[in-house]
Backbone bond lengths (Angstrom), bond angles and torsions (degrees), N, CA, C in turn:
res aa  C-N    CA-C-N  psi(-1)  N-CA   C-N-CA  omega(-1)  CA-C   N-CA-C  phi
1 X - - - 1.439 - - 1.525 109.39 -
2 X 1.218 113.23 170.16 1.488 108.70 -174.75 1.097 99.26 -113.39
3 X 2.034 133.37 176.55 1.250 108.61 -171.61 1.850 78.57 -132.60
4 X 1.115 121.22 26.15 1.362 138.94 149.58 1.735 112.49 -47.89
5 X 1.225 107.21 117.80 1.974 100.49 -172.76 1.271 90.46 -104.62
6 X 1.551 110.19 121.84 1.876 129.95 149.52 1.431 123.40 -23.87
7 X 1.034 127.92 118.84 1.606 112.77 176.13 1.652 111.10 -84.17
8 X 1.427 104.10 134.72 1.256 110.74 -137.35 2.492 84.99 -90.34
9 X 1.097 103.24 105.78 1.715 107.80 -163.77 1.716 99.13 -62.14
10 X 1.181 114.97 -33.44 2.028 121.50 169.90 1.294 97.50 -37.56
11 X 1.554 107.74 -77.11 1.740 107.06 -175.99 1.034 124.05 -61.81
12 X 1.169 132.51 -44.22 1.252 115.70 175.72 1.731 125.30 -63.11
13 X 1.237 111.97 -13.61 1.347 115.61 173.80 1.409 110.93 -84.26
14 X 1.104 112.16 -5.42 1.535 121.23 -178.78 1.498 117.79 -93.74
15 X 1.247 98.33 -33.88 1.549 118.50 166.45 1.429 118.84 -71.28
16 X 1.339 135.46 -57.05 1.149 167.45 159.95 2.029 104.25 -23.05
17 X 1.650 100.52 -65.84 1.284 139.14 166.91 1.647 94.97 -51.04
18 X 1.232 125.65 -89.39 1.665 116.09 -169.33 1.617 115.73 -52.63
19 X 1.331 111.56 -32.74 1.515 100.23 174.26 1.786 130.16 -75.23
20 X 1.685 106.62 -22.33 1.333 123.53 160.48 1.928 94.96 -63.61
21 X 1.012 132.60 -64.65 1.018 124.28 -159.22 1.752 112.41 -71.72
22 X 0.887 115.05 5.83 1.487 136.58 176.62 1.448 124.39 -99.37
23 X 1.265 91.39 -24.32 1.477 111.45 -164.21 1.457 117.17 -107.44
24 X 1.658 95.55 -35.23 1.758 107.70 153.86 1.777 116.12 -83.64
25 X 0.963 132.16 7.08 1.435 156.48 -160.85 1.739 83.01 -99.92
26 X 1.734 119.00 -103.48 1.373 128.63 155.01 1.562 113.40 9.57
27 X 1.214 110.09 -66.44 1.519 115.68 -146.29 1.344 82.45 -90.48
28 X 1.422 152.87 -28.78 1.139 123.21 -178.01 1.251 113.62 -100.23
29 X 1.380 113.68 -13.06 2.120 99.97 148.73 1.520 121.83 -64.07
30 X 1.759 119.31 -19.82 1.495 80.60 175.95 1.348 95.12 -102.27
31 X 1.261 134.77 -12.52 1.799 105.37 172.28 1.011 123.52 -63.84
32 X 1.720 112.59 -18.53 1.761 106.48 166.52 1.630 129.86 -77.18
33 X 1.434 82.55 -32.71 1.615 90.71 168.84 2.051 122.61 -70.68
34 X 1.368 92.33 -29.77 1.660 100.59 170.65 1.946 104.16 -75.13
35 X 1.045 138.08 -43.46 1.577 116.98 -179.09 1.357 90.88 -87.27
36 X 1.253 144.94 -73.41 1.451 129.28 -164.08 1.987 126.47 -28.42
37 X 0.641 105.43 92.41 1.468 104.07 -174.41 1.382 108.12 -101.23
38 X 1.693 106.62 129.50 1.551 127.49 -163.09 1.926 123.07 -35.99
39 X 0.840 128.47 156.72 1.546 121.24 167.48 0.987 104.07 -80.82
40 X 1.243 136.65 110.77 1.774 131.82 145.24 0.916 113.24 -80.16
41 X 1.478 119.52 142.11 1.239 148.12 -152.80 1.813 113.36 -126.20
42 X 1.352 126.03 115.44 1.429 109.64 150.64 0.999 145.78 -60.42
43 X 1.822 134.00 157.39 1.590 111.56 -144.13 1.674 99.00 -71.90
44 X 1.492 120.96 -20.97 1.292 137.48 178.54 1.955 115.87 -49.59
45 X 1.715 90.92 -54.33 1.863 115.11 -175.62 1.912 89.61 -53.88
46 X 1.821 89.84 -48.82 1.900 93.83 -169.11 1.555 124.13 -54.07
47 X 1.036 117.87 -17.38 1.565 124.40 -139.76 1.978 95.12 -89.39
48 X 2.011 91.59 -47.38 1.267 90.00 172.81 1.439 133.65 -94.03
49 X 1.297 107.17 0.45 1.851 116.02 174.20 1.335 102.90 -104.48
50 X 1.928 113.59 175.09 0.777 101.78 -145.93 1.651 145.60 -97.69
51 X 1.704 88.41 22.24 1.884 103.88 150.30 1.250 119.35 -61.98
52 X 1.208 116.93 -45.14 1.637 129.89 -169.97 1.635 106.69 -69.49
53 X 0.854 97.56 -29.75 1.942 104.31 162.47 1.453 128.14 -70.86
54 X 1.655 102.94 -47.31 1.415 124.97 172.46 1.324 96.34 -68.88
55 X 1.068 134.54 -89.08 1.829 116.19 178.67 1.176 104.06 -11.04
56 X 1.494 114.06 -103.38 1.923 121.43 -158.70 1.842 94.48 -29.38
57 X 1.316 131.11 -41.60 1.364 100.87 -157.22 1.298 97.47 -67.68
58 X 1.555 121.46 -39.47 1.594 104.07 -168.38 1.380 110.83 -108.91
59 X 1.437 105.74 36.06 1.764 98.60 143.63 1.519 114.98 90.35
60 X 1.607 83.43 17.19 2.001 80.50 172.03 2.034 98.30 -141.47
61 X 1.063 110.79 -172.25 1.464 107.08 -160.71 1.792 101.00 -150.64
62 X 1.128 116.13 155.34 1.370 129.95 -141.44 1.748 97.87 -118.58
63 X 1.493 114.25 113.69 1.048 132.27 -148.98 1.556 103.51 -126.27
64 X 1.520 121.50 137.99 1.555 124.22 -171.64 1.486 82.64 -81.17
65 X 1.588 84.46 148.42 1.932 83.15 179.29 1.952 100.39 -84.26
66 X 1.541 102.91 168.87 1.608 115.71 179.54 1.370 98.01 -71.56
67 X 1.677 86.28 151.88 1.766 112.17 -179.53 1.637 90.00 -73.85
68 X 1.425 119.59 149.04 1.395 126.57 143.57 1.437 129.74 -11.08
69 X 0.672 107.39 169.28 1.711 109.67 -171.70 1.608 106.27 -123.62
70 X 0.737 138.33 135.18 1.598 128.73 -179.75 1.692 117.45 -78.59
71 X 1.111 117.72 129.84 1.514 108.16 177.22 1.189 116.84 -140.80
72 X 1.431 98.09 139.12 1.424 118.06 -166.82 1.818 120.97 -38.98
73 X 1.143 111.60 140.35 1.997 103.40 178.82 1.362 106.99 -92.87
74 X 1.315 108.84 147.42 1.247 149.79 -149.82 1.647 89.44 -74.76
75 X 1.124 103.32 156.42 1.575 111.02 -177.41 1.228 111.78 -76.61
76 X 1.348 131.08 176.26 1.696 127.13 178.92 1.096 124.13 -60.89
77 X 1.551 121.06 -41.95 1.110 173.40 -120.14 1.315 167.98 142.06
78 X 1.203 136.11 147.00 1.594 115.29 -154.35 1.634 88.96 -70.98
79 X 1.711 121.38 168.92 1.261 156.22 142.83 1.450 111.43 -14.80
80 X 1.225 116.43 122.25 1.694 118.59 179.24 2.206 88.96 -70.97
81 X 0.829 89.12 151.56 1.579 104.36 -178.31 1.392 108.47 -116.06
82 X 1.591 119.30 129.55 1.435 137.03 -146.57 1.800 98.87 -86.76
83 X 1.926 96.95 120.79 1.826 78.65 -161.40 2.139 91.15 -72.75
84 X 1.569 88.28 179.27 1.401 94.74 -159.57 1.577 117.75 -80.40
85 X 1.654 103.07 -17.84 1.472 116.42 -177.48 1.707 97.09 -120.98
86 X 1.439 109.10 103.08 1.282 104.70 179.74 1.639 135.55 -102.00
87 X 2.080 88.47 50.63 1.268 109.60 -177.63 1.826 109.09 -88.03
């Protein structure tokens, strides 16, 4: 007899089997997570679901965010540059 051990083909198909199924498991959380795109919420939608709850319990409160700020426009162009011989 040999004292060589058989690889036992049951288990390994069993093994083989849970990691395919693991692996297609994976891959269809992130393709769901890649087209699904998040609910945004207004600070109003927030106040009564269940951020707007989670705030009040710990003591802070759910605020529309600030409008933009206005900022100034950019010049036309950069600075004429002083030629070097100003003959």
């Amino acid at each position: 007899m040999s004292d060589r051990h058989s690889i036992n083909r049951a288990t390994l198909a069993a093994i083989s089997l849970a990691v395919a199924i693991a692996c297609v498991g994976v891959l269809a959380m992130l393709v769901s997570d890649r087209w699904n795109r998040p609910e945004l919420k207004t600070a109003e939608q927030a106040r009564y679901a269940t951020t707007g709850q989670t705030a009040q319990n710990a003591g802070a409160r759910v605020d529309p965010t600030d409008p933009k700020l206005a900022v100034e426009p950019r010049p036309a162009g950069p600075n004429q540059a002083q030629p070097a011989n100003p003959d």
